[in-house]
TORTORZA-39588 format. One line per 3 residues: their letters; for each residue x, y, z of N, C-alpha, C. Coordinates in steps of 0.02 Angstrom, whole numbers, plus 32768, in hexadecimal, padded with zeros to 4 digits. Layout:
! residues N
A> X Y Z X Y Z X Y Z  ...;
***
This chain:
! residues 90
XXX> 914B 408D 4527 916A 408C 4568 9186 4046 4576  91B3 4048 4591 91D2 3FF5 45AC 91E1 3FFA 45F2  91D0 3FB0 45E9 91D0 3F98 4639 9225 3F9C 4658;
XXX> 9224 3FC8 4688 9265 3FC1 46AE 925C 3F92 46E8  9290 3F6B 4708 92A2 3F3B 472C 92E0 3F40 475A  92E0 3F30 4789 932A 3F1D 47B9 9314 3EE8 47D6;
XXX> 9363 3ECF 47E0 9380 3E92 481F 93B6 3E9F 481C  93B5 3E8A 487F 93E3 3EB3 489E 941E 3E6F 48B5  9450 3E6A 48A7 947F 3E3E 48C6 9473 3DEF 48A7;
XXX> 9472 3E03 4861 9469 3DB1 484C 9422 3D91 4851  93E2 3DC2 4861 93AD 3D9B 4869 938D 3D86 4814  93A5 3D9C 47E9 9380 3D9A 47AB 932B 3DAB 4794;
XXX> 9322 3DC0 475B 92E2 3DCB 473C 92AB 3DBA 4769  92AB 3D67 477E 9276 3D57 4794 9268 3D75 47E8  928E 3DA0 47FF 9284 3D99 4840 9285 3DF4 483B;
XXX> 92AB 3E13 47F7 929F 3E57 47F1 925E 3E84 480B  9276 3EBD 4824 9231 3EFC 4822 9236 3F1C 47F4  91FC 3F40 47ED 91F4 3F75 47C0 91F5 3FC0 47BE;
XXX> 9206 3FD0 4797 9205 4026 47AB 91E3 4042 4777  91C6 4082 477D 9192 40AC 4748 91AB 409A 46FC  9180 409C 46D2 9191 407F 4686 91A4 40BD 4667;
XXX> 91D8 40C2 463D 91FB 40FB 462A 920F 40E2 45D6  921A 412E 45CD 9223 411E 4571 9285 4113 4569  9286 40D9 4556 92C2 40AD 4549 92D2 4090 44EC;
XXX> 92F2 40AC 44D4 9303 4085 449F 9355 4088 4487  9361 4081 4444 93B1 407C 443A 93D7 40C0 443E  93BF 40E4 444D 93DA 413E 4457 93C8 4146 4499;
XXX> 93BF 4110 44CF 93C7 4133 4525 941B 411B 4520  9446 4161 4547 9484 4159 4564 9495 4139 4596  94C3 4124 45AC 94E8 4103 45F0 94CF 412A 4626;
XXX> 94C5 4172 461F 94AF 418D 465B 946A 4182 4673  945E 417E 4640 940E 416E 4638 940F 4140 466B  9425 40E5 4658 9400 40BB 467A 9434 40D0 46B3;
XXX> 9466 40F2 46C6 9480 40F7 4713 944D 4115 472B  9427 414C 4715 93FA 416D 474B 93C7 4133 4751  93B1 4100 473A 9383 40C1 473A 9383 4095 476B;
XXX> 93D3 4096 4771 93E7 4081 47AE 93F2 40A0 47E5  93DB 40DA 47E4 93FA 4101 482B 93A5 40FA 4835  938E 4109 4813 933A 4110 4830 9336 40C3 4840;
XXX> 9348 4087 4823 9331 4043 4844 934F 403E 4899  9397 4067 489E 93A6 4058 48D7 9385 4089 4904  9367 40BC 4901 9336 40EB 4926 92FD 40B1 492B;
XXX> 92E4 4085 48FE 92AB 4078 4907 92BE 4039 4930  92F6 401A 492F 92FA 3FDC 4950 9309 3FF0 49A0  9326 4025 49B4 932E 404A 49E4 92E2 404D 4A0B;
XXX> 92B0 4076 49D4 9283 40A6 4A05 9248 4051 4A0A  924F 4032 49E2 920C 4006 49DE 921E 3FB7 49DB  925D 3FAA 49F1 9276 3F4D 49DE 92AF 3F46 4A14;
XXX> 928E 3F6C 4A50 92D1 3F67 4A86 9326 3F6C 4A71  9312 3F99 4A53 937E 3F9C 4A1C 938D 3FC4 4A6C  9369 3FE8 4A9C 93B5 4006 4AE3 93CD 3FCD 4AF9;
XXX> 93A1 3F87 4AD8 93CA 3F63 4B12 93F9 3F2C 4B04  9417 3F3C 4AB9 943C 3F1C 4A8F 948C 3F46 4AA4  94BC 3F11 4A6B 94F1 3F38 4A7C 950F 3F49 4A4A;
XXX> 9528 3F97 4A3A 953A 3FBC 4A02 9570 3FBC 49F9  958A 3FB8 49D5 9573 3FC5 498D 954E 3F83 4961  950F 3F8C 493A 94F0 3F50 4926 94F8 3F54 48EF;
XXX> 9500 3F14 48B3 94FA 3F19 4874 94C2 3F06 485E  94B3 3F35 4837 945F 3F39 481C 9453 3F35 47CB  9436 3EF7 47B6 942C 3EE1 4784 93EC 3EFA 475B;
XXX> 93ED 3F31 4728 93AF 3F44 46F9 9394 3F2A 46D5  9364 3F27 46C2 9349 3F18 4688 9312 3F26 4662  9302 3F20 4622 92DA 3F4D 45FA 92C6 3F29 45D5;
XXX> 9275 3F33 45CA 9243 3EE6 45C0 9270 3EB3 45B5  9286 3EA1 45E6 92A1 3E63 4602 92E6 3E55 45E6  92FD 3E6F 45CB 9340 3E6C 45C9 936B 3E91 45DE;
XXX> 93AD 3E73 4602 93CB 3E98 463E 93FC 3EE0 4607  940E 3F09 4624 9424 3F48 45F5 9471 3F45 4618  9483 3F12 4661 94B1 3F18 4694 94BB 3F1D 46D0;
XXX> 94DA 3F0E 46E3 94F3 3F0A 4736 9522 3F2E 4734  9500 3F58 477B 950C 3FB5 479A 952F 3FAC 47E4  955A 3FBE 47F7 9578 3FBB 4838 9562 4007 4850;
XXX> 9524 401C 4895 9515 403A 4894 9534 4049 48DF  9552 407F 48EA 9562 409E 4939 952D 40B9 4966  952B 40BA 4997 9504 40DC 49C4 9527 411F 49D5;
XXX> 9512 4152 49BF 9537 419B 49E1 950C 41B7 4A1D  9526 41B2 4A5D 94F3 41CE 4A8B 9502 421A 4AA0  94D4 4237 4AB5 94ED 429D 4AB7 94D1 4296 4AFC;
XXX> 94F3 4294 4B26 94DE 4291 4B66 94BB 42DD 4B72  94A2 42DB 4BB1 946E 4301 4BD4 9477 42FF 4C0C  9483 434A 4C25 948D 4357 4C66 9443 437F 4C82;
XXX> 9425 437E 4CD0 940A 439D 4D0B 9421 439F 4D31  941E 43D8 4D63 9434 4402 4D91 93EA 4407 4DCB  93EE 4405 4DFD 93B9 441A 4E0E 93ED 4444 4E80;
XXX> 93C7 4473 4E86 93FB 4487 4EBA 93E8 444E 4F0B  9406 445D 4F27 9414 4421 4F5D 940B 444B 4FA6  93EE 4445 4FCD 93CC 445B 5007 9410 4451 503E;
XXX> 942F 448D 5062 945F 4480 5085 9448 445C 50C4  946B 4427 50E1 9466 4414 512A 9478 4459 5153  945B 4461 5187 944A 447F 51DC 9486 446F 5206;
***
């Protein structure tokens, strides 16, 4: 298993988080580490204050410690609507 890594916006290695250790060698595809990065930006989102950054961020990988690239990642939001009914005035 190898250690996966991000930094987000130029922070580099030393200031990187981590994400679950996953099996990585010379036969993972491009899609591969994109989904690597979509899960770092979920994780920088749900757990490293990422709502309160500004998107689109470029997010730097890496794999026991060497970077694999810098990812320009979008924010896609699916909005959400409620309704609730409204009490007429008298």
């Amino acid at each position: 298993m190898s250690i996966i890594q991000y930094a987000v916006n130029g922070a580099g290695i030393k200031s990187a988080d981590y994400l679950d250790p996953r099996e990585v060698d010379e036969s993972t595809d491009d899609w591969e580490y994109e989904q690597m990065v979509q899960d770092a930006a979920e994780d920088y989102w749900e757990n490293h204050d990422g709502w309160e950054d500004h998107w689109p961020l470029n997010i730097e990988l890496f794999v026991d410690g060497k970077s694999v690239g810098l990812f320009e990642v979008v924010m896609e939001m699916e909005p959400t609507f409620s309704a609730s009914k409204q009490e007429r005035a008298a």
